[in-house]
C-alpha positions in Angstrom: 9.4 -47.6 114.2 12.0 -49.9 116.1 12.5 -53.6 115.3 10.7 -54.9 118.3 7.4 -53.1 116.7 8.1 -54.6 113.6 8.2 -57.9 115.1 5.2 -57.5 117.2 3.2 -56.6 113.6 4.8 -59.5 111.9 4.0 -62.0 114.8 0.3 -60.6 114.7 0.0 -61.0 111.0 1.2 -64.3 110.8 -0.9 -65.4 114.4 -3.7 -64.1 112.8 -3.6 -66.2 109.1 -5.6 -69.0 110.6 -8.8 -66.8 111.6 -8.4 -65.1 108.1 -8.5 -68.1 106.3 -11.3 -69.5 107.7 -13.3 -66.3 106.6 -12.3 -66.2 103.0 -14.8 -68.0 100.7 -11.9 -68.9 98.6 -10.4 -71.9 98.1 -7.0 -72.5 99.7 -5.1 -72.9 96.5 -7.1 -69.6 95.6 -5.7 -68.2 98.6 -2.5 -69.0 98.1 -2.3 -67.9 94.8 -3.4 -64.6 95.4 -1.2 -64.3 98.8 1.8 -65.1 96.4 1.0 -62.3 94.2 0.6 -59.6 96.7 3.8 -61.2 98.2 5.8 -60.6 95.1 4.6 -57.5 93.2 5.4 -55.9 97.4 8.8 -57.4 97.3 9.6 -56.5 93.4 8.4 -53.0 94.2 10.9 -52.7 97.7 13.6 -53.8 95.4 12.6 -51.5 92.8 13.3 -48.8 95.8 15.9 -50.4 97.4 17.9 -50.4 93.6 18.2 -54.2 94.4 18.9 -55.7 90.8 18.8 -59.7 90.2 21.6 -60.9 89.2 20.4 -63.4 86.1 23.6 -65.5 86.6 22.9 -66.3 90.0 18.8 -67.3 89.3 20.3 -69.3 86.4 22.6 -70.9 88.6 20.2 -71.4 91.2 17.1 -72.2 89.4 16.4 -76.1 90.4 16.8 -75.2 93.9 14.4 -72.0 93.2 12.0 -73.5 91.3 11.5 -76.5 93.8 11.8 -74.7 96.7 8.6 -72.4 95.3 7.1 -75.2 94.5 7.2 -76.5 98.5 6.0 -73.1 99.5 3.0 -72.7 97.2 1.7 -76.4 98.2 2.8 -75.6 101.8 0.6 -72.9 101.9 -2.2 -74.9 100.6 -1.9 -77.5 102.7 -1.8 -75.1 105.6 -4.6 -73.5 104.7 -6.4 -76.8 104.5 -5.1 -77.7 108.1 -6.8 -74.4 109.0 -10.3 -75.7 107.7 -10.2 -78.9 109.2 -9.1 -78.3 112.8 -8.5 -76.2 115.4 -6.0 -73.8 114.5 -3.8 -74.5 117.8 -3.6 -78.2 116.2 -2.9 -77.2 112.9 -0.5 -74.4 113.9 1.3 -77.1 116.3 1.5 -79.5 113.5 3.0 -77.5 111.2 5.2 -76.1 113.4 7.1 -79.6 113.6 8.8 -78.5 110.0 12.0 -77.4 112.1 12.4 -81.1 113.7 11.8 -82.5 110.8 14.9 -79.9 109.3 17.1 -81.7 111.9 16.2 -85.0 111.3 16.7 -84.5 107.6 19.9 -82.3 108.1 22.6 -85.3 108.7 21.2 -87.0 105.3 20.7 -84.0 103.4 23.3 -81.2 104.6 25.8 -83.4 105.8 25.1 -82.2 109.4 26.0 -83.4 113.0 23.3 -84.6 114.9 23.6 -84.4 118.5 22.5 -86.3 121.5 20.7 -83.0 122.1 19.1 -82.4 118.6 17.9 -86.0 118.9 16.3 -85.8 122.5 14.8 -82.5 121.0 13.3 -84.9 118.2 11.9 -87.3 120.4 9.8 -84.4 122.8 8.6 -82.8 119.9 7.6 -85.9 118.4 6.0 -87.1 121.9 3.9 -83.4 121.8 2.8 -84.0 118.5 1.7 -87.7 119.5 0.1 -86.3 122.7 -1.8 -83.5 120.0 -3.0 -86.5 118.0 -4.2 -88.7 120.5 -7.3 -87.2 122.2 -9.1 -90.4 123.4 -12.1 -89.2 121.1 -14.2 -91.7 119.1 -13.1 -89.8 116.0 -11.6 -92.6 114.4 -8.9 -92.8 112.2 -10.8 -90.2 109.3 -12.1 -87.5 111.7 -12.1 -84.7 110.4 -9.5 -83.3 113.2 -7.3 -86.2 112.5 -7.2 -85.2 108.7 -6.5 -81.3 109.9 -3.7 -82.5 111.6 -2.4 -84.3 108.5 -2.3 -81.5 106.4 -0.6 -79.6 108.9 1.9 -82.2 109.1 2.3 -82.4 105.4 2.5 -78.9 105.5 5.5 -79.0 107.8 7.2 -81.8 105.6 6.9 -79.6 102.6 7.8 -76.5 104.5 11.0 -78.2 106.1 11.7 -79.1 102.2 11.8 -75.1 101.4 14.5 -74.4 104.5 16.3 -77.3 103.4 16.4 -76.3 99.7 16.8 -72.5 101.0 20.6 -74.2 102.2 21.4 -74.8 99.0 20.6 -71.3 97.2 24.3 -70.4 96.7 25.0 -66.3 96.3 21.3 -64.8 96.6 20.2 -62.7 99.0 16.7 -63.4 101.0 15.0 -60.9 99.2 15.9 -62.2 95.5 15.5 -66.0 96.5 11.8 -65.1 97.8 10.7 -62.8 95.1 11.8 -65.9 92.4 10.1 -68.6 95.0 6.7 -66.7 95.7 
């Protein structure tokens, strides 16, 4: 299979999360739970072929940043699951999309990064779309059930923007170890 195949699965997988999760009479912690599971006993058994071994050393090292990090992801998923539940999926998927604004907003504080006249205009349009997401002129109110979708999608993105922040900080382990220990 070429790379652009494999991209086109993973883009319809992950596209199509929102219509699954609607379907399963699970809970979304449930969900998540068991989508962490599958996640890691498939990625322990590719490293099992790949003769990948963890270095101990390294997790030890590492393991704040680990342990937080899957923390964020678990309760990301939740949250984003919730989103899912509550509103559209365009609004929940465009809310929780905002996690890699809020990574450059956070990144001059947190990572000691330069931010740019252009990472900060970026900001400001994103935020605007989100605003103009938000705002539909309905008589909703401030605890429609919409409105609260979007909020978990946006606390989704927060927690999500936490796990590529804290993902940064993971010094000497490769993607496949750091996710394997976060999931």
């Amino acid at each position: 299979m070429t790379e652009k195949l494999y991209f086109i699965i993973s883009m319809l997988i992950f596209g199509s999360i929102g219509l699954i999760v609607r379907e399963i009479p699970l809970s979304s912690a449930q969900i998540a739970l068991i989508r962490g599971v599958i996640g890691s006993l498939f990625l322990i058994i590719a490293g099992i072929i790949m003769k990948k071994k963890p270095s101990f050393k390294t997790i030890k090292m590492n393991f704040t940043y680990l342990l937080l990090s899957g923390a964020a992801l678990g309760f990301n998923w939740i949250l984003l699951f919730e989103a899912y539940r509550n509103t559209t999926i365009t609004n929940a998927t465009l809310s929780y999309y905002l996690a890699p604004v809020i990574v450059v907003f956070l990144s001059p504080f947190l990572l000691k990064e330069r931010l740019t006249l252009r990472k900060v205009f970026s900001v400001l349009v994103a935020m605007l779309g989100m605003f103009l997401v938000v705002w539909t002129g309905g008589d909703g109110g401030l605890y429609s059930k919409e409105l609260i979708g979007i909020g978990f999608g946006l606390g989704a993105a927060v927690l999500y923007a936490m796990v590529m922040i804290l993902n940064k900080l993971i010094k000497n382990m490769n993607g496949l170890e750091t996710t394997i220990i976060q999931l």
